[in-house]
C-alpha positions in Angstrom: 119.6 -31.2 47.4 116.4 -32.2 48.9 116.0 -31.6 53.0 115.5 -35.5 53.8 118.9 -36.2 52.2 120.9 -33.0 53.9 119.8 -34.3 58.1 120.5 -38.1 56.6 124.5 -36.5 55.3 124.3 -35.0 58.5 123.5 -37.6 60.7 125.6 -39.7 59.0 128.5 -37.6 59.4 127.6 -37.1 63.0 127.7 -41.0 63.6 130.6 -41.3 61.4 133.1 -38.9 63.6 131.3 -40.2 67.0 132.5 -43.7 66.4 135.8 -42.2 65.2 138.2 -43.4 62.1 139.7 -45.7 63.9 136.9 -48.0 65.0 136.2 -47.7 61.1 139.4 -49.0 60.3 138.7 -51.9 62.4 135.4 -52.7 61.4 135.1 -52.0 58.2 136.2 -54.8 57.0 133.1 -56.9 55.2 131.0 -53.4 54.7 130.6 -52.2 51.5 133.3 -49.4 50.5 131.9 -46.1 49.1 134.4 -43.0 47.7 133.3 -39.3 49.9 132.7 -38.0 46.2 130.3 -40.9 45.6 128.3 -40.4 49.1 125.3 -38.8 47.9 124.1 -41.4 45.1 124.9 -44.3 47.8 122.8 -42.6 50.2 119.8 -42.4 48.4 119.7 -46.4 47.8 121.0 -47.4 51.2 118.0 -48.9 52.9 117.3 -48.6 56.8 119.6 -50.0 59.0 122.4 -50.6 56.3 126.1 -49.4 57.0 128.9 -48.7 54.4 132.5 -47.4 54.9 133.1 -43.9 53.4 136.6 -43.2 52.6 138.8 -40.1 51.6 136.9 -38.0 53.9 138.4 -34.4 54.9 138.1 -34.0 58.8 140.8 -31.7 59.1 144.5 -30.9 57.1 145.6 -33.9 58.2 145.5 -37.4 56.3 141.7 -38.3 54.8 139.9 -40.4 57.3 137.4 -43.7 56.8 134.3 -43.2 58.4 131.7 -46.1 59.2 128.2 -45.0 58.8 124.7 -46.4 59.6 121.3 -45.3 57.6 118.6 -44.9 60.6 115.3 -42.9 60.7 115.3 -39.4 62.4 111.6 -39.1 63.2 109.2 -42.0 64.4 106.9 -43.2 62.1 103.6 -41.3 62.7 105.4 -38.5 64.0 103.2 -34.8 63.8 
């Protein structure tokens, strides 16, 4: 697994457990749905600024929570 795609999981996951499951219960509604074991492939095609709900994610022993994530850009363009 390439670099780029491990800090996008990871900020994704980050954003996802910042907003919390339930704010993704409650927004999720019109945002297309996305399995956890199916996270990588949508990542890769999920342009800029796009959000998806992942679901059957394991936070902890308890239930599998939905998470609402948002692609964005770690680095300014032109960075050094």
């Amino acid at each position: 697994m390439s670099w780029t795609l491990k800090w996008m999981i990871l900020a994704c996951v980050t954003l996802g457990v910042a907003t919390g499951a339930a704010g993704a219960a409650a927004s999720g509604g019109d945002l297309p749905v996305v399995d956890s074991r199916d996270f990588a492939g949508a990542a890769k095609t999920a342009a800029v600024g796009a959000r998806l709900r992942l679901e059957n994610v394991a936070v902890s022993d308890a239930e599998p929570a939905a998470l609402v994530l948002e692609r964005f850009e770690v680095f300014a363009k032109g960075a050094r």
